[in-house]
N, C-alpha and C positions, 0 to 999 in steps of 0.2 A: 504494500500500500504506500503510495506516498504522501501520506499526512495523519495524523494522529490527534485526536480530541482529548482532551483531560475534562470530563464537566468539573464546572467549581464546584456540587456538593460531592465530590470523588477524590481532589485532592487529599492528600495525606498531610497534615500539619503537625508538628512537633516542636520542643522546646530546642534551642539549639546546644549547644554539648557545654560549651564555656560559660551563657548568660543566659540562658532559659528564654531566648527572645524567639519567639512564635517564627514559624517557617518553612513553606513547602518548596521543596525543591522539583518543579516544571521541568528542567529539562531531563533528570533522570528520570522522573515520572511515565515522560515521554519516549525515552529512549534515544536521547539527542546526545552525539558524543561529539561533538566540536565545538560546543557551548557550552555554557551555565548556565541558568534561568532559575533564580530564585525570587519569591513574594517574601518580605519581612514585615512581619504587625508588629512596631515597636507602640507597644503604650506608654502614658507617663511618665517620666521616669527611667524611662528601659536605654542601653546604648548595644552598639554592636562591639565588635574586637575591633581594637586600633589594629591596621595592619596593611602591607603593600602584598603585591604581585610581582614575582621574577619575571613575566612573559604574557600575564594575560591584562586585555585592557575589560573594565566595566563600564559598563552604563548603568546611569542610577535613575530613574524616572519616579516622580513622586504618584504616586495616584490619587490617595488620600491625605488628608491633613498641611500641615505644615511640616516640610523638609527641612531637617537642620544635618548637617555634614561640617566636618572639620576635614580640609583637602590639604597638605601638609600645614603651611602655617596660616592658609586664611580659613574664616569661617563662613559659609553659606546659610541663607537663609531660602527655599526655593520654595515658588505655589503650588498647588496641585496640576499635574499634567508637565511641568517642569524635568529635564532630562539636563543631563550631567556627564561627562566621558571623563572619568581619571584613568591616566597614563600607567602602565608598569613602571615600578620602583617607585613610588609615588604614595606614601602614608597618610588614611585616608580615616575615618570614623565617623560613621551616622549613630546620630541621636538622638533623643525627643525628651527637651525638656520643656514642652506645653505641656498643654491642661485636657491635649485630645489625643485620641488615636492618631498615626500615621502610617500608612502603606506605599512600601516601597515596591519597585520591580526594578531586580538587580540581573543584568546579563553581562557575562563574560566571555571573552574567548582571546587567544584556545583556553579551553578549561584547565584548573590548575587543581589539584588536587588538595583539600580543603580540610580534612577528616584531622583533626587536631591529637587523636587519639592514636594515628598511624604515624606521625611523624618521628623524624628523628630529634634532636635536641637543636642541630645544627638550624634545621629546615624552622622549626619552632622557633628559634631566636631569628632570624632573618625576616621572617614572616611578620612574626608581633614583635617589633622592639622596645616594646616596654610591657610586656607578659600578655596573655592573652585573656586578661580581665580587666585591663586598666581601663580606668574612666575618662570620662571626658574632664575636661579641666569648666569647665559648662555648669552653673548649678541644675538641678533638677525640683520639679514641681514636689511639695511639701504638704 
């Protein structure tokens, strides 16, 4: 076949491994292997892993809410429907310190291997450079 449906009450949602931030992964879903495709619901509160890419580039497209992203030393503030391209090598951290939900849709490519769990120490330092739980320097909603 070529083309593949995921309905959205079909995706698979889950916490993600380092910050419990909600997340179905679209392109594995689908069976896409030269991509990424990931949804993140960061709620109040919530941030991703600070971290860069050796070789893949992301798009970051806001859907819902208000986009907030730290792209190395600036900060972004983006609307709904707003899209973003950070480069490889390039440290990067979405996070939502409003008062609503926000939905992102994150694609990459080529896919870079992501599983925090498989890495080595090396791959892990390089990746997060400042561990793969650090915060935004951002207050957050109280």
């Amino acid at each position: 076949m070529s083309y593949r449906v995921l309905p959205a009450d079909q995706a698979f949602w889950r916490p993600s491994n380092q910050l419990g931030v909600d997340n179905t992964d679209l392109a594995g879903q689908l069976g896409a292997t030269s991509l990424g495709a990931r949804l993140w619901q960061l709620r109040p509160g919530q941030f991703s892993t600070r971290h860069r890419h050796a070789e893949e580039h992301e798009l970051y497209v806001v859907l819902e809410g208000i986009g907030r992203i730290r792209v190395a030393d600036d900060l972004l503030t983006l609307a709904p429907l707003s899209a973003l391209l950070v480069e490889p090598r390039t440290v990067r951290q979405v996070f939502n310190d409003t008062d609503a939900d926000a939905l992102w849709l994150v694609v990459g490519a080529p896919p870079e291997a992501a599983n925090t769990l498989e890495m080595t120490p090396e791959k892990l330092a390089d990746m997060y450079p400042d561990g793969p739980r650090a915060p935004p320097p951002e207050p957050t909603p109280g």
